[in-house]
C-alpha positions as CSV (number, residue, x, y, z in Angstrom):
1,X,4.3,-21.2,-21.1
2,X,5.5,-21.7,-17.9
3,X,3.6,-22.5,-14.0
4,X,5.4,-20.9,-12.2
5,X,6.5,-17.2,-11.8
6,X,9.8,-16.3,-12.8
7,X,12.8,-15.0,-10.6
8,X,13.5,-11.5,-10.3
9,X,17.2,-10.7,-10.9
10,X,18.6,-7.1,-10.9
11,X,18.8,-7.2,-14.2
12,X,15.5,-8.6,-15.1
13,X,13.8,-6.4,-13.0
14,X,15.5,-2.7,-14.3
15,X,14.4,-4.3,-17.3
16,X,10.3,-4.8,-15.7
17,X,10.9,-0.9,-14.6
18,X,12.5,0.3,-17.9
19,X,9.4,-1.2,-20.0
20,X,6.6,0.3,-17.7
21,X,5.1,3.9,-17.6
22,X,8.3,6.3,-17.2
23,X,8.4,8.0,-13.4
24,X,8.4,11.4,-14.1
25,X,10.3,13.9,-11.7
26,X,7.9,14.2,-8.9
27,X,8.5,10.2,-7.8
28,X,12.5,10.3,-8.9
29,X,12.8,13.4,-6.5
30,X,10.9,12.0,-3.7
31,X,11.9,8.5,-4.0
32,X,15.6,10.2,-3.8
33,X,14.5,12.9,-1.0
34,X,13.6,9.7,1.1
35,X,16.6,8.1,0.7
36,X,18.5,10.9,1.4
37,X,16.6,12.2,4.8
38,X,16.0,8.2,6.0
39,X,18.2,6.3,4.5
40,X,17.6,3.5,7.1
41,X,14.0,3.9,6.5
42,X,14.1,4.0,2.3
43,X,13.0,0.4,2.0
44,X,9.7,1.3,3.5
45,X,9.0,3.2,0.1
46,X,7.5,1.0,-2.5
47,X,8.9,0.9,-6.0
48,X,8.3,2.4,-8.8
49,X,6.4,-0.3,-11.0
50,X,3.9,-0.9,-7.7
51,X,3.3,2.8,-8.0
52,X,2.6,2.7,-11.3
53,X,0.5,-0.8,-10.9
54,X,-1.7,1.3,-7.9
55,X,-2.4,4.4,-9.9
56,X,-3.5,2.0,-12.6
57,X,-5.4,-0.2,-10.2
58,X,-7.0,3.1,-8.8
59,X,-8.2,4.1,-12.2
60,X,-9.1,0.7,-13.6
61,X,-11.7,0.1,-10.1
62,X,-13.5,3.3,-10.4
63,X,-12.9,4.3,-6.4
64,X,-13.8,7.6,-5.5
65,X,-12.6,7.1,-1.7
66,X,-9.4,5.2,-0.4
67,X,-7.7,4.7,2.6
68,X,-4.2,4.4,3.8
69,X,-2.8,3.0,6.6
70,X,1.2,3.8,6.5
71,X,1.6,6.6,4.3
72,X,5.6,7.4,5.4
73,X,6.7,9.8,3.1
74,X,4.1,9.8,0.3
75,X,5.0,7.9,-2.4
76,X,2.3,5.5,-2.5
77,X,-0.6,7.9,-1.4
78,X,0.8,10.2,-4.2
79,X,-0.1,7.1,-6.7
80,X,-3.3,6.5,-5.1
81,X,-4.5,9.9,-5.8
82,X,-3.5,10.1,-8.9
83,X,-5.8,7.4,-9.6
84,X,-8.5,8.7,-8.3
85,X,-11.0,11.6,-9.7
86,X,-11.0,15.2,-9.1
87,X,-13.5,14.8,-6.8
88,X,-12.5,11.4,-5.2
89,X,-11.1,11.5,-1.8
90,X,-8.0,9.8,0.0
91,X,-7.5,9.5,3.6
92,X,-4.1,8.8,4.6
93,X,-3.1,7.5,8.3
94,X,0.3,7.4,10.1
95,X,1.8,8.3,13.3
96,X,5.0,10.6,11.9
97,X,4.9,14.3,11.3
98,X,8.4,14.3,10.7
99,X,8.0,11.7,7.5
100,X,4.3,12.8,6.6
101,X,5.9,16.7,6.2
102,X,7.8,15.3,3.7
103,X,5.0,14.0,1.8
104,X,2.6,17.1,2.5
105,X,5.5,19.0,0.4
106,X,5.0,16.2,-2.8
107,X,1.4,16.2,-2.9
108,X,1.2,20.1,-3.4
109,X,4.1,19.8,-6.2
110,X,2.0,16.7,-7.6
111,X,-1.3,18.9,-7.7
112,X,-3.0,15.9,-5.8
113,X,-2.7,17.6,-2.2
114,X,-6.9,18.5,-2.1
115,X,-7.8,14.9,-2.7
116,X,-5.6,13.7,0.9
117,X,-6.7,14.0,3.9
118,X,-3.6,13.3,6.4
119,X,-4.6,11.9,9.5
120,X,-1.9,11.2,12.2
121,X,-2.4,9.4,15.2
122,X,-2.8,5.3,15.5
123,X,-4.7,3.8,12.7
124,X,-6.5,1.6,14.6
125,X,-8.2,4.5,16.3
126,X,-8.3,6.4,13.5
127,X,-10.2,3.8,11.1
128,X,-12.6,2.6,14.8
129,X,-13.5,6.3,15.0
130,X,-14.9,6.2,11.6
131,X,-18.6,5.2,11.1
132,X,-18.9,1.4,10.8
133,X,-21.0,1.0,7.1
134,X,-19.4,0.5,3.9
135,X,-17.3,3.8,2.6
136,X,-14.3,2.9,1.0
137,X,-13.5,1.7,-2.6
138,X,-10.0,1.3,-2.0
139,X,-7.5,0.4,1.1
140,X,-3.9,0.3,0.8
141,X,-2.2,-1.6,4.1
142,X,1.5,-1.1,4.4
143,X,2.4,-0.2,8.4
144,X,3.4,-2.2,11.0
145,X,2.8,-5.7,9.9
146,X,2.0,-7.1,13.7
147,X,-1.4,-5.2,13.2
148,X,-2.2,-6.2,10.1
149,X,-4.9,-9.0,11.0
150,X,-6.8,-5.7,13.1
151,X,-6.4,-3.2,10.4
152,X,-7.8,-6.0,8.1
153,X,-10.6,-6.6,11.0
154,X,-11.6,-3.0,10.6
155,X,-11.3,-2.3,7.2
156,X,-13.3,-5.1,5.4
157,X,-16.4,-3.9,7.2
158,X,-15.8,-0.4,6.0
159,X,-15.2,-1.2,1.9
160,X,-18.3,-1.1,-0.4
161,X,-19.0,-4.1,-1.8
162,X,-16.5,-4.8,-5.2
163,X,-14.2,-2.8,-3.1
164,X,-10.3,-3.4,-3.6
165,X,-7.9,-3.9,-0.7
166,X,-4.1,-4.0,-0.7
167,X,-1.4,-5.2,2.1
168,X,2.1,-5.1,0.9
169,X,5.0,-7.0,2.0
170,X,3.0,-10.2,2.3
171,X,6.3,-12.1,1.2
172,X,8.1,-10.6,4.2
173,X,11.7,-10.7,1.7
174,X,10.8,-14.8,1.5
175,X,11.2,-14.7,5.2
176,X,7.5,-16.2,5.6
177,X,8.5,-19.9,4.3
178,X,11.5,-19.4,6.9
179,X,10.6,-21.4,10.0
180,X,13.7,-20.1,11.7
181,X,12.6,-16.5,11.3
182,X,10.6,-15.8,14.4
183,X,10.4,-12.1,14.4
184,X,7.6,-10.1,15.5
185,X,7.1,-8.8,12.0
186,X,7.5,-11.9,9.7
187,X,5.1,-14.2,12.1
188,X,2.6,-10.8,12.1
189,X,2.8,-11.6,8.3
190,X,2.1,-15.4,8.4
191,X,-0.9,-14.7,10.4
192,X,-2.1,-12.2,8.3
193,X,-1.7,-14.3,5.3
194,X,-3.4,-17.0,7.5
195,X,-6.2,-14.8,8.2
196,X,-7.1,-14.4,4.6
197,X,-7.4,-17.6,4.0
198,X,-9.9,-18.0,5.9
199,X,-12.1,-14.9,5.1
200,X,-15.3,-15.7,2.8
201,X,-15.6,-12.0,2.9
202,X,-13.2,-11.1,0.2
203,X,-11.4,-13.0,-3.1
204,X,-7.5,-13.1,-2.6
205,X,-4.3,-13.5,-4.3
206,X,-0.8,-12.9,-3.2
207,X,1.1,-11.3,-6.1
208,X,5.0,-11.6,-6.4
209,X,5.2,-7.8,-6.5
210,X,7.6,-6.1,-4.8
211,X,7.7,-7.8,-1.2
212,X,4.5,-9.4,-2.3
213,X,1.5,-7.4,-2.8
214,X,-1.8,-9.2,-1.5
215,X,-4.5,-8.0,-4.1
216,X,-8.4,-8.7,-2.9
217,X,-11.8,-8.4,-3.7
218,X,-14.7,-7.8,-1.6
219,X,-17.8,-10.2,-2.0
């Protein structure tokens, strides 16, 4: 038994990949598509066993319709959907043709492209346009993390109540417990996490996965 959670070397962590559900070729090719075509931009991708952990999330909370704010070039939307019923519905938001055209071409390959609607424009006014009472049994934040706390504002309102939301890179690469990292993005981050803390609305926990994956409930 231990209280604390272990560190994550390389080699422990092939070996966290290696013993979860395989990847099968549509993820390996776009996960390699995206490195190729941005490789500046390939960290933006989550990994492989937070795919995995959203499809199974997905499943294991019964949502029928999600939301996405950053979908990039697909990869997590793809696992979304997946985990989602014929008939359940995904709306994906982001503000790129150029990466979302990459992801358009995944979703048809995965067989998951009529349960996404793509959406591109600024989230905020995307998710303000929608109608204000409860429709969503799933969110999935990963954009721009100085507008977390106002994605967060709009969203809660919107999820049904035992609704799951998501916000990844919550750890900000350990950056957050950094007092000499003053950057836009990480102090977006520490408010966000702040934010939270404060919110009676929902039941939270920050998960050591990936760039940490806050995982919370709403009341």
């Amino acid at each position: 038994m231990t209280r604390t959670t272990e560190s994550i070397t390389p080699e422990l962590y092939a070996y966290l990949v290696a013993q979860g559900e395989p990847v099968d070729a549509v993820l390996t090719d776009l996960a390699e598509e995206t490195a190729r075509l941005f490789p500046d931009r390939k960290g933006m991708q989550i990994g492989p066993e937070q795919g995995t952990f959203t499809t199974l999330l997905t499943r294991i909370s019964g949502a029928r319709d999600a939301v996405e704010i950053g979908t990039f070039t697909g990869y997590s939307s793809l696992c979304i959907a997946r985990g989602l019923p014929e008939d359940g519905r995904l709306l994906a938001l982001d503000i790129s043709e150029e990466w979302t055209s990459v992801a358009r071409r995944y979703w048809e390959r995965a067989g998951v492209a009529d349960r996404i609607t793509l959406e591109l424009g600024p989230a905020l006014d995307s998710l303000r346009a929608l109608p204000q009472e409860p429709q969503f049994d799933l969110a999935f934040v990963d954009a721009d993390k100085e507008g977390y706390v106002s994605y967060w504002e709009e969203l809660v309102p919107r999820m049904r109540p035992g609704g799951v939301l998501l916000a990844d890179n919550t750890l900000s690469h350990g950056r957050v417990v950094k007092e000499s990292e003053t950057s836009p993005a990480v102090q977006g981050i520490r408010d966000f996490n702040a934010h939270l803390l404060g919110d009676d609305r929902v039941t939270q926990v920050l998960l050591p996965i990936g760039d940490g994956l806050t995982l919370a409930l709403k009341n």
